[in-house]
C-alpha positions in Angstrom: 0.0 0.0 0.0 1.8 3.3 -1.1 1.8 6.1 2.0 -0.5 8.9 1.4 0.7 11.8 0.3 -2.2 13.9 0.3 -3.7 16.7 2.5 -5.2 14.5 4.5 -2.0 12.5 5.7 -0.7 15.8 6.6 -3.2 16.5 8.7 -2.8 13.3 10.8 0.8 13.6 11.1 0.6 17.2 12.4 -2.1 15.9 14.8 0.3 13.1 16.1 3.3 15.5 16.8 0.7 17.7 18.2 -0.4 15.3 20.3 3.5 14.4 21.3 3.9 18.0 22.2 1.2 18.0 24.7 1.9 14.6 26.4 5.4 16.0 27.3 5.3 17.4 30.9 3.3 18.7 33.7 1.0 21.8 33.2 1.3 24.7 36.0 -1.2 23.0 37.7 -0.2 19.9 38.3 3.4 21.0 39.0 1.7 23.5 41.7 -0.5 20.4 43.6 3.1 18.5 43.4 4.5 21.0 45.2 2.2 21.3 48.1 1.8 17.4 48.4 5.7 17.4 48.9 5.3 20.5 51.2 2.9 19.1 53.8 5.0 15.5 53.6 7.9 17.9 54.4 5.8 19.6 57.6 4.9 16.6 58.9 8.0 14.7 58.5 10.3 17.2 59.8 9.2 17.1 63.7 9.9 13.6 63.7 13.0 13.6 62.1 14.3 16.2 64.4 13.4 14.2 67.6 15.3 10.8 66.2 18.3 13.1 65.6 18.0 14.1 69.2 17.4 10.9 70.4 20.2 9.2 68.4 23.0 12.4 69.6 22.3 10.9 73.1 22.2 7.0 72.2 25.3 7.4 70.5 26.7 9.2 73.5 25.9 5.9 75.6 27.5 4.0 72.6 30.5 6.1 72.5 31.3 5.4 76.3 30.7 2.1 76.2 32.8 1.1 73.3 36.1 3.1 75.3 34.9 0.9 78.6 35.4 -2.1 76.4 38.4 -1.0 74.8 39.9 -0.1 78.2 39.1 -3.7 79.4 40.3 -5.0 76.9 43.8 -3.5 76.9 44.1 -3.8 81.0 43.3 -7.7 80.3 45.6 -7.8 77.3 48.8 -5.9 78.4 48.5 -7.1 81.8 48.3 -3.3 83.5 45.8 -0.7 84.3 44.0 1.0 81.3 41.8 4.1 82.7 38.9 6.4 81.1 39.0 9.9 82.4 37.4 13.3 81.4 39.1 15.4 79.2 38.8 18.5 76.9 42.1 18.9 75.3 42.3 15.2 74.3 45.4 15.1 76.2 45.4 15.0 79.8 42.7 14.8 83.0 40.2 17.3 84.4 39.2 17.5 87.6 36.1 17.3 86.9 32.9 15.2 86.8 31.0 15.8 83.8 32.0 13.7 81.2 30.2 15.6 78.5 33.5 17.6 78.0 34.9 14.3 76.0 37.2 11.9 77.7 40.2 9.8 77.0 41.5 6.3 77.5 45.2 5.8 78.2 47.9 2.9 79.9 47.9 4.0 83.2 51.8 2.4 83.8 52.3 4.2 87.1 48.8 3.2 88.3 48.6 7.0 89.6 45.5 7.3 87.4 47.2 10.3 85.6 48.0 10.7 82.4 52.0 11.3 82.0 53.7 12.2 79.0 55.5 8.2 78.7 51.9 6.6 78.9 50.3 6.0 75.4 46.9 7.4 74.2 44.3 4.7 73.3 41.4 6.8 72.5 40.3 10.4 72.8 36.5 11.0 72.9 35.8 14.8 71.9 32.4 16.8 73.3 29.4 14.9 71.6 26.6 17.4 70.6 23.2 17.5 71.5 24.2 16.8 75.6 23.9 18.6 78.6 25.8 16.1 81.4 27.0 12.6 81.3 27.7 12.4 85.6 27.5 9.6 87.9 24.5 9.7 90.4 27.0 10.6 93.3 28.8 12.9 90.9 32.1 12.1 92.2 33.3 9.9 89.4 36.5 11.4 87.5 37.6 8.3 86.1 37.2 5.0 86.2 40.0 2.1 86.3 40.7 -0.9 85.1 43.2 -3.3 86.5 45.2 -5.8 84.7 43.0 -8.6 85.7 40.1 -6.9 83.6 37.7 -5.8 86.9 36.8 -2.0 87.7 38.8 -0.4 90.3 35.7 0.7 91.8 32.3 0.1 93.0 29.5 -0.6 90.3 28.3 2.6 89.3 25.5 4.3 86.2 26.5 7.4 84.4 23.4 9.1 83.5 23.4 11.0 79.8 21.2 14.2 79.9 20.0 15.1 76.7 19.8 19.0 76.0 16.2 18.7 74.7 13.8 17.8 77.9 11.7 15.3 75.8 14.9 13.1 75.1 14.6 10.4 77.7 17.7 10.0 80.3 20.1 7.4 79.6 22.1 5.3 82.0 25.3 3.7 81.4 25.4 0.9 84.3 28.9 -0.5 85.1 29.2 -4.1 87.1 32.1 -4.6 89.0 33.7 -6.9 86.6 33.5 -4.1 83.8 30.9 -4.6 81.9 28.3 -2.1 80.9 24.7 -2.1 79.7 22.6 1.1 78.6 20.0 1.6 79.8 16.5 4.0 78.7 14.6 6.1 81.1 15.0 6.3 84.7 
């Protein structure tokens, strides 16, 4: 059958490009109603996603801590001497202080003094974690914690409590056992 050349097979083939033409895109209106369908996903999605951030800056926080407890343990049982966590800001040596929210460090306590000295090697440094207000002890006296070479804490079993600076963040608690080992824990 020979293709029609006419007027009328024009026609048809300016309809069919015509047609192709339209089927391309989105009109102003549909773009528009696209928009505010993604804008109200957005709204709603966006309190959520701001309260897991929160709540994961102060899981993490637990995390962080309890990975150095382990590593600590680990060295103390390995090298056969004491291994201590303390708080720190510079990275470099221990404050005299009790809020471990400041970042801390985890060295080879040689001397056993439970200071860091400039021959003792550097395991670990823990830098401020965002999102938290405190990371204490519930006496509030614990500046660091030791490890002796058998493996066991150098001190009575304690819980560090990690305080979220957004109230609706629940409290966490890091609790210690004597022999070193530590669990977190949600809520009170």
């Amino acid at each position: 059958m020979a293709p029609r050349t006419g007027r009328g097979g024009r026609n048809m083939q300016r309809k069919r490009i015509a047609r192709a033409a339209r089927t391309r895109g989105f009109s102003l209106v549909e773009a528009l109603i696209c928009l505010a369908v993604m804008t109200m996903a957005t709204t709603v999605a966006m309190p959520n996603v701001a309260r897991w951030l929160r709540d994961w800056q102060s899981s993490r926080a637990g995390q962080a801590l309890r990975e150095s407890l382990d590593l600590a343990r680990v060295h103390a049982l390995r090298t056969s001497a004491r291994a201590t966590l303390c708080v720190s800001a510079d990275g470099i040596g221990c404050l005299a202080s009790t809020d471990w929210s400041a970042g801390w460090i985890v060295f080879s306590d040689r001397d056993g003094n439970g200071l860091r000295g400039s021959d003792e090697p550097l395991l670990h440094v823990q830098p401020r974690l965002p999102g938290l207000t405190r990371i204490a002890a519930a006496s509030g006296s614990t500046q660091r914690l030791v490890f002796l070479p058998n493996g066991l804490l150098n001190s009575t079993p304690t819980s560090l409590a990690i305080t979220s600076a957004h109230p609706e963040v629940p409290v966490r608690r890091l609790v210690l056992n004597r022999i070193g080992r530590a669990r977190l824990v949600t809520g009170a």
